[in-house]
MARPA-981899 format. One line per 3 residues: number of its first residue (from 1); their letters; for each residue x, y, z of C-alpha. Coordinates in steps of 0.5 Angstrom, whole numbers, m for minus. Last residue first. Layout:
REM MARPA-981899
NUM) A) X/Y/Z ~ ...
END
This chain:
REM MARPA-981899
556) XXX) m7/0/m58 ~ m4/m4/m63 ~ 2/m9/m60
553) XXX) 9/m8/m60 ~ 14/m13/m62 ~ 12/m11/m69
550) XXX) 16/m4/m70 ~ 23/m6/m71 ~ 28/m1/m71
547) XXX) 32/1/m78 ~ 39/m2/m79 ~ 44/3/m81
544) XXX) 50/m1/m84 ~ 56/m1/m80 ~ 63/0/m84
541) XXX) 68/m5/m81 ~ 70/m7/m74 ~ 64/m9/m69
538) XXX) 67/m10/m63 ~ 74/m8/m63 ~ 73/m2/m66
535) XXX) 65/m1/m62 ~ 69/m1/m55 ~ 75/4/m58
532) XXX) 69/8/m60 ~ 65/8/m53 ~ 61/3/m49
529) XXX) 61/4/m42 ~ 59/m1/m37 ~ 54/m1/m31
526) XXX) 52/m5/m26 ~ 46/m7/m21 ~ 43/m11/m16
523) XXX) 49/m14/m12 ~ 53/m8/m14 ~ 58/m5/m19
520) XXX) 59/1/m22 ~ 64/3/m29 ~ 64/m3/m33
517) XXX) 69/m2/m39 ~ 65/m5/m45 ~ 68/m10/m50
514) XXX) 65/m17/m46 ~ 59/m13/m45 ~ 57/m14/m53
511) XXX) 58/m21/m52 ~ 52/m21/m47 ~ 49/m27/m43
508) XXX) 55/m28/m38 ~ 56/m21/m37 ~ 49/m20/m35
505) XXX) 52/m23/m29 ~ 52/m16/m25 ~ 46/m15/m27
502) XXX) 45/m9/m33 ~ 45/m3/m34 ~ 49/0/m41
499) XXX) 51/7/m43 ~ 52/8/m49 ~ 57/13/m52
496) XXX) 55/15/m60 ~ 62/17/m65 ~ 62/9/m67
493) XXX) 54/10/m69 ~ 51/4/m72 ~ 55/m2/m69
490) XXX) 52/0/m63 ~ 46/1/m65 ~ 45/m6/m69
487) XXX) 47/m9/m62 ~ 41/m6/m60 ~ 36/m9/m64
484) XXX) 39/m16/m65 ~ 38/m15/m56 ~ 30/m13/m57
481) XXX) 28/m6/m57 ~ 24/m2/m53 ~ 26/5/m53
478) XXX) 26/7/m61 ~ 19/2/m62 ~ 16/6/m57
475) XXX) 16/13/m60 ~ 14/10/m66 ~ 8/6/m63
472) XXX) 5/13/m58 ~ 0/9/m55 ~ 2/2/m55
469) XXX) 8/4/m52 ~ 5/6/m45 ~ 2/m1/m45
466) XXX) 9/m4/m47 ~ 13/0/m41 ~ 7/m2/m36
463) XXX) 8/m9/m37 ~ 15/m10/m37 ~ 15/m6/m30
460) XXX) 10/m12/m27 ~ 4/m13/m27 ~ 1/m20/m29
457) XXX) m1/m23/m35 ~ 1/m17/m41 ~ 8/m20/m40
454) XXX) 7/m27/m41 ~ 5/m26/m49 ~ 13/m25/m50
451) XXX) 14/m21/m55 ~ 18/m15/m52 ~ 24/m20/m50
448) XXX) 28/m14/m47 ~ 32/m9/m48 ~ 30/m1/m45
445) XXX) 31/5/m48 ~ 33/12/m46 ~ 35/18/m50
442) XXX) 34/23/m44 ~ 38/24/m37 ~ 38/32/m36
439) XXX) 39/31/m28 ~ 42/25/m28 ~ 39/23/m19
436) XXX) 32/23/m20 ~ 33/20/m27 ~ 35/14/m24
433) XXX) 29/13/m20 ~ 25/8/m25 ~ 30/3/m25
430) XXX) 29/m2/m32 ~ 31/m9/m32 ~ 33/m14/m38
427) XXX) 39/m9/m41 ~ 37/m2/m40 ~ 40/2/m46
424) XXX) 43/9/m44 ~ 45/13/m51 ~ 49/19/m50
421) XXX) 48/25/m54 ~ 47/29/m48 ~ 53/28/m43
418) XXX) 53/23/m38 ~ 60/22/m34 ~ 59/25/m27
415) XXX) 52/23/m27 ~ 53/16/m29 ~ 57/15/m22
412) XXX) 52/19/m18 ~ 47/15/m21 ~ 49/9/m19
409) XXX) 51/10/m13 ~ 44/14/m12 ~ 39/8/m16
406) XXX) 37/5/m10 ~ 34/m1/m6 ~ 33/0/1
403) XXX) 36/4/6 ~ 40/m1/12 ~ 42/5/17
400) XXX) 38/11/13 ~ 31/7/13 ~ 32/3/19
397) XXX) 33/11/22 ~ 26/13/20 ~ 22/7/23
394) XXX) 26/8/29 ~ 23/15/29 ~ 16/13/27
391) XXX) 15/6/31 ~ 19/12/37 ~ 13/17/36
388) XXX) 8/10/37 ~ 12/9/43 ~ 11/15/47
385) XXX) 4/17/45 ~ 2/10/48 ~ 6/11/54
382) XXX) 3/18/56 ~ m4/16/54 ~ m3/9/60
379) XXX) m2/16/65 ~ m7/21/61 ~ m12/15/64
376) XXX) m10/15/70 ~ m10/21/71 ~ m17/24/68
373) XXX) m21/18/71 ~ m23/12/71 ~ m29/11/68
370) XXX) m31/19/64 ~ m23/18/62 ~ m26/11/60
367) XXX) m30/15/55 ~ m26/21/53 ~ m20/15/51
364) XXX) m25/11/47 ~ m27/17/43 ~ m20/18/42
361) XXX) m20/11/39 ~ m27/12/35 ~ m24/18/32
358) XXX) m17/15/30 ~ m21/10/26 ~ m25/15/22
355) XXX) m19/18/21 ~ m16/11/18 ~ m20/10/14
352) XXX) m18/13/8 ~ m11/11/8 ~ m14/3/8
349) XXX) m11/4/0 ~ m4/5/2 ~ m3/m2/6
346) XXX) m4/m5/m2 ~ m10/m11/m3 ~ m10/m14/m10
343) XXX) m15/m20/m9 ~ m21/m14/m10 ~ m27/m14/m6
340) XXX) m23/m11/1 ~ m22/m5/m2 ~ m29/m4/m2
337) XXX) m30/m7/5 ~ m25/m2/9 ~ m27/4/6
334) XXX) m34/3/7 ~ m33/0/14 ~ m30/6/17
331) XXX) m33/12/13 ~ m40/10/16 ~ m37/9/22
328) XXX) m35/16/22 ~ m42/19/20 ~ m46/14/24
325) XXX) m40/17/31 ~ m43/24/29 ~ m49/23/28
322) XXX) m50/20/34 ~ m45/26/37 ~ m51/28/42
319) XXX) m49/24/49 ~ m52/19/51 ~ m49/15/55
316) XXX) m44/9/52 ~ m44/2/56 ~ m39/0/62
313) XXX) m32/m2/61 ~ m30/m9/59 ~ m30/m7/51
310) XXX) m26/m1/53 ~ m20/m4/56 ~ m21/m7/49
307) XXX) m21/m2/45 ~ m15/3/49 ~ m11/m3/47
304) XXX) m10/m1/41 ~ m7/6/41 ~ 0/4/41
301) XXX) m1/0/34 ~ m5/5/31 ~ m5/2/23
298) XXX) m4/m4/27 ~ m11/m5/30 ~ m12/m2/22
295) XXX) m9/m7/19 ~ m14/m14/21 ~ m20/m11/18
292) XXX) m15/m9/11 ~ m14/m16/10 ~ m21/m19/12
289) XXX) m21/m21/5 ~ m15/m25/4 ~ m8/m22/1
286) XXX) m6/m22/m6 ~ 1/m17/m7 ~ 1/m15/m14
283) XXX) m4/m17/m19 ~ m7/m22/m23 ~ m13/m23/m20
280) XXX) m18/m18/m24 ~ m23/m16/m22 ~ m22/m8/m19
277) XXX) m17/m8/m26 ~ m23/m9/m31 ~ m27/m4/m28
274) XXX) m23/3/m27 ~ m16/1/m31 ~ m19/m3/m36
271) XXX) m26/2/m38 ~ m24/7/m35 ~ m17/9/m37
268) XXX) m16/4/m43 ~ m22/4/m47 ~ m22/12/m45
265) XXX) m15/13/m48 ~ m16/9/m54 ~ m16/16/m58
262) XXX) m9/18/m56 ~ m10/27/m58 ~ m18/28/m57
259) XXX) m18/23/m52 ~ m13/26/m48 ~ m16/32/m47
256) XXX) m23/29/m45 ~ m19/27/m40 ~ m15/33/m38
253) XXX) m22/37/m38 ~ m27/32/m34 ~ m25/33/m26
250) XXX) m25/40/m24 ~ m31/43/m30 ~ m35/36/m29
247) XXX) m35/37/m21 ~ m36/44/m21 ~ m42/42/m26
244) XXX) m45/38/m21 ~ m44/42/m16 ~ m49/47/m20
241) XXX) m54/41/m21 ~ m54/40/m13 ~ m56/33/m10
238) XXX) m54/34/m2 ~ m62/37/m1 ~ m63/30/m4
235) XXX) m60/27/2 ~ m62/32/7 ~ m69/30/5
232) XXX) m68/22/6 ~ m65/23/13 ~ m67/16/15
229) XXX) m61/16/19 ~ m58/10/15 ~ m60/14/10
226) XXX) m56/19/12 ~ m50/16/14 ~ m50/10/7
223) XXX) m51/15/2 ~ m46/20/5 ~ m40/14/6
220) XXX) m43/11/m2 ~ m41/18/m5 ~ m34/19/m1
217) XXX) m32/12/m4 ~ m36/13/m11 ~ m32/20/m12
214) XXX) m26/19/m11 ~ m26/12/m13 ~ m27/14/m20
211) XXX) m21/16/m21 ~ m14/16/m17 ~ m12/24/m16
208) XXX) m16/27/m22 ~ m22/24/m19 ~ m20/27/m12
205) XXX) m20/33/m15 ~ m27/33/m18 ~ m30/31/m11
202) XXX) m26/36/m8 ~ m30/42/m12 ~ m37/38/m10
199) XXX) m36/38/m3 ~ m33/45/m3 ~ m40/47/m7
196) XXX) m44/43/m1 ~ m39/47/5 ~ m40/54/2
193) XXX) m47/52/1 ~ m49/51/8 ~ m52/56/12
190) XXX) m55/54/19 ~ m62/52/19 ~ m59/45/24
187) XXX) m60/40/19 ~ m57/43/14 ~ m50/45/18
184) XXX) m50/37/19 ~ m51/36/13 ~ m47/41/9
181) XXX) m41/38/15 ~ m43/31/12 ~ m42/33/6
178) XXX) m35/37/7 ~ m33/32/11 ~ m33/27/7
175) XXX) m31/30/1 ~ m25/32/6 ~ m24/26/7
172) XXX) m23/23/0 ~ m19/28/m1 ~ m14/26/4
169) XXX) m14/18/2 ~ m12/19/m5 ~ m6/24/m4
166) XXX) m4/20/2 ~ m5/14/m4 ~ m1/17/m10
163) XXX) 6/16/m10 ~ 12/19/m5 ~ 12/16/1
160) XXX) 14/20/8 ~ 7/21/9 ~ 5/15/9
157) XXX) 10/13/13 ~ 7/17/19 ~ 0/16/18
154) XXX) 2/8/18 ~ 6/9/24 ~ 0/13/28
151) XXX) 3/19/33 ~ 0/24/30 ~ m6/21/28
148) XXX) m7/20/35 ~ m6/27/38 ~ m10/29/31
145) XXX) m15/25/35 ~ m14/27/42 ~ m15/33/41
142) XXX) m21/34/36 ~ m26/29/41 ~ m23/34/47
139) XXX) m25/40/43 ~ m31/37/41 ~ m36/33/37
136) XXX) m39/37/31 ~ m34/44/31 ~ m29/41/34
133) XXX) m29/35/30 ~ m30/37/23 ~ m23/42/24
130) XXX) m20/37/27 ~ m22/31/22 ~ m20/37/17
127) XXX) m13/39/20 ~ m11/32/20 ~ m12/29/13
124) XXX) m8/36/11 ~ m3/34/14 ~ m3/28/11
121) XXX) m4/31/4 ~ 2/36/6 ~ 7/30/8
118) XXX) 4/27/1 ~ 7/33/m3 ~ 12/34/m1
115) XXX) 16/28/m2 ~ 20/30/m8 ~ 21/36/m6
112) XXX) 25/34/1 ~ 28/29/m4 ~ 32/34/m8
109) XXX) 30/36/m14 ~ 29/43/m12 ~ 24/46/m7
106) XXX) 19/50/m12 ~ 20/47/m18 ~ 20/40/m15
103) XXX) 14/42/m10 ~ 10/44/m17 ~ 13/37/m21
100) XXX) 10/34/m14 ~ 3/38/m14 ~ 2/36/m22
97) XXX) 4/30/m21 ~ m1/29/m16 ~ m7/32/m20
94) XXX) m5/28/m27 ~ m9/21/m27 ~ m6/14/m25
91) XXX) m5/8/m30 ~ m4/12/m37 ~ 4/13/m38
88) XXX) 5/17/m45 ~ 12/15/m46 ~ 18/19/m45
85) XXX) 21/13/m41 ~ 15/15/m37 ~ 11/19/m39
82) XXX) 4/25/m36 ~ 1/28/m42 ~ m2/35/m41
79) XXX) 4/38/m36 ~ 9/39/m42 ~ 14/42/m40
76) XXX) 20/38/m42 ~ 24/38/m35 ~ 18/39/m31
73) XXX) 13/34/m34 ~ 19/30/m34 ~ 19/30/m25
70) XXX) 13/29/m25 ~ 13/22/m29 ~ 20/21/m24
67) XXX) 16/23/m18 ~ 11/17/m19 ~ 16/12/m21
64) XXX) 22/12/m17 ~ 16/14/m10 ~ 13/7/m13
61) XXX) 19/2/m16 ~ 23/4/m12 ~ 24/7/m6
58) XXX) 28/15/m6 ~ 33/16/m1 ~ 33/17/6
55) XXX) 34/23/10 ~ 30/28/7 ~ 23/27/9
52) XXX) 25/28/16 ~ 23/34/19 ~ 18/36/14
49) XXX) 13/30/18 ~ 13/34/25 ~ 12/41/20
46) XXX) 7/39/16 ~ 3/37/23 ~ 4/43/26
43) XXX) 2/46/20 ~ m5/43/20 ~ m6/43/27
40) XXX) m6/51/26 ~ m10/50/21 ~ m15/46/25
37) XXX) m17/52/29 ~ m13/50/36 ~ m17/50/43
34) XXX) m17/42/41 ~ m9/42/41 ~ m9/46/47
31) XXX) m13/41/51 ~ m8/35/48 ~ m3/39/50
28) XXX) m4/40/56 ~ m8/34/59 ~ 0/31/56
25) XXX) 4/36/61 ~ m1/33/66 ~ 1/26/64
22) XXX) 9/27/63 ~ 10/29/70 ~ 9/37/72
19) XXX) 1/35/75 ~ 2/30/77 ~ 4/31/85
16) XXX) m3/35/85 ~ m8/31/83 ~ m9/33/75
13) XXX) m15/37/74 ~ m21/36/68 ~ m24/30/74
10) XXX) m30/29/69 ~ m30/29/62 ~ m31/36/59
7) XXX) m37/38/53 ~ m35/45/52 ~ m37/45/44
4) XXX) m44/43/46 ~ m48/40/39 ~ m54/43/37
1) X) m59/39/33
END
């Protein structure tokens, strides 16, 4: 199959009296965006999200969380095992740690480091749809699709949000375009090894973002094209031997790694995290199945109409991108459909459909350009564009004017404080961010009823913390603690500053911070010293040394 790259809908001129208002100067970006190589695009794109990644604090739990285990895997220098709390955290694979704690040491622990990593995976995103679709489509077909993507709100945030779905949702469109580019070129006898070992090696990376997702997502969305096409033959041609061992040599060595030193790993990171947890519904954010079918018109709110303009219009003509609309349809529903089978569906995880969907939007626009003409058409864009930038950019302002729930105050004032040796004891809550903003933070613990049977039930920070401490039971056994524990503590060491966190009324449940000088206070959070003229008045006497307790921690 050979596709016409010079494909041009008709009426490529403006009429005169536009030609200088923001529908001709729209055309013109748009045919220069597909006169680009998707690198280009790429880094426009980068740049467009660059600009305001640092102007809000870290969000919690997620972007806390994440950049906070790669942030102690470059303060440590142990890259192997990611932690949390400094105890092995096991729920995600390494890779976008690996990247974050690489931006934070090249950019500085700051938040435009921290949220690095996810603008580039977007940009990313947008290059290779680009990339793919000028080569397979058209230059208008990847024009106006990165145009779209550009402007998508959701595209937009998530780019701006440091946890693992950009990451996940990058690759895995790249392993799809890489297969079907091999697909395509070998269905055409052009050279294709390059494209079919790229789709192998990107494979075993997305494995090392999110797991096995990453490979059966992309897998399923090649499978269902080609034998939706009858292309039996190109579909074994895909299976390489070689590939395979790419794969196994990218995505096999840190788990074997960690096999070898925690030997639960396997049971609980693909039996539990892979199987188990895709089931079960006793997680966070339940949402009906046809979530995620009524997200995507909303994904590209500006954009929408577009669709049911086209849904009155007339019938698609012939035109050589089938292929090309099987694979983005293909890519679309499996995404879409996967994710809808759990209970548990978060906005993130639709971030692989959403080039598919952005595809077929700029497919519409050309079509109804070939309808209604070229002005009239750049005119309804031009109004599009403009208020998807303005969902990016409003978005941005509400985070700085009203910013969510942050550690940084808190921080700012532990960090003036802090000294190494000081113990900071979280009481009944836990903030994942604080040690983004107290750099060299260590000897934390964290009090609570560790007992309780209701923790392992639902997804919270409680059970993430008592998974993690299952592996390493000693380590764990010193950051978690319960109230008897922690009073022991501070009556063991008069010499040792804690640090305690707590809400606002934990005043009222601990005697212990009846002695304590409090140094911060919020609605959410407050934080009091606790020295030696705190641990007189408290404890009095000699204190005995106590050892910690162990059995509140289960067997891993």
């Amino acid at each position: 199959m050979s596709i016409d790259n010079s494909y041009s809908p008709s009426g490529a001129t403006l009429p005169l009296e536009q030609q200088r208002g923001p529908a001709y100067w729209l055309q013109r970006a748009v045919q220069g965006l597909g006169t680009l190589s998707g690198v280009s695009v790429g880094l426009l794109a980068l740049l467009w999200f660059a600009l305001t990644l640092g102007a809000y604090p870290l969000l919690i739990p997620d972007e806390g969380r994440y950049v906070g285990v790669a942030l102690s895997m470059l303060e440590s220098g142990d890259y192997l095992v990611p932690r949390l709390d400094g105890l092995p955290f096991f729920h995600k694979p390494p890779l976008h740690y690996w990247l974050t704690a690489l931006s934070l040491k090249v950019l500085g622990v700051n938040f435009v480091g921290a949220r690095l990593v996810p603008a580039l995976m977007a940009a990313l995103l947008i290059a290779g749809m680009h990339a793919f679709l000028k080569r397979h489509a058209s230059q208008h077909h990847a024009g106006w699709t990165a145009l779209i993507l550009l402007s998508s709100p959701l595209l937009f945030g998530a780019s701006h949000y440091a946890n693992l779905d950009m990451t996940v949702a990058a690759l895995i469109s790249s392993c799809v375009l890489l297969g079907g580019h091999a697909a395509l070129q070998m269905e055409q006898g052009r050279p294709y090894r390059l494209a079919l070992m790229g789709l192998y090696a990107t494979a075993g990376l997305a494995f090392l973002a999110k797991g096995l997702i990453g490979i059966l997502i992309p897998g399923g969305i090649l499978v269902f094209w080609l034998v939706g096409r009858g292309q039996w033959r190109i579909l074994l041609r895909l299976f390489s031997l070689t590939g395979l061992g790419v794969l196994l040599l990218v995505a096999t060595p840190w788990m074997w790694a960690m096999q070898a030193r925690y030997p639960g790993f396997f049971d609980y990171y693909i039996v539990y995290q892979h199987f188990q947890r895709f089931l079960e519904t006793g997680f966070n954010n339940p949402q009906p199945f046809w979530f995620y079918f009524a997200l995507m018109p909303v994904a590209t709110l500006s954009w929408t109409p577009f669709l049911f303009r086209r849904a009155r219009g007339t019938g698609m003509q012939p035109d050589g991108l089938f292929a090309v609309r099987a694979l983005m349809l293909s890519a679309l529903l499996t995404v879409l459909l996967f994710f809808s089978i759990p209970s548990s569906k978060l906005v993130g995880y639709v971030l692989p459909a959403i080039g598919p969907w952005a595809f077929f939007l700029a497919d519409t626009v050309i079509r109804q350009t070939q309808r209604d003409g070229e002005a009239k058409v750049a005119r309804r864009a031009v109004w599009s564009l403009a208020v998807g930038v303005l969902l990016c950019l409003v978005a941005v302002v509400t985070m700085v004017v009203r910013p969510q729930v942050n550690s940084r105050e808190l921080g700012r004032v532990l960090a003036a404080e802090y000294q190494q040796g000081d113990q900071v004891v979280f009481l009944n809550n836990y903030r994942y961010d604080l040690g983004f903003y107290v750099p060299g933070l260590m000897g934390v613990s964290v009090m609570g009823r560790w007992d309780d049977p209701e923790i392992m039930r639902t997804d919270s920070w409680r059970k993430e913390l008592l998974e993690a401490a299952s592996f390493e039971p000693q380590r764990g056994a010193l950051t978690l603690i319960d109230r008897a524990t922690l009073r022991q503590q501070l009556c063991r060491d008069s010499k040792t500053v804690f640090w305690l966190i707590g809400g606002p009324d934990a005043v009222r449940q601990s005697q212990v911070l009846n002695h304590a000088q409090r140094l911060y206070e919020d609605q959410r959070i407050a934080l009091w010293r606790f020295d030696q003229d705190d641990h007189d008045f408290m404890c009095g006497g000699t204190p005995k040394v106590v050892q910690p307790k162990t059995s509140v921690l289960p067997d891993r």
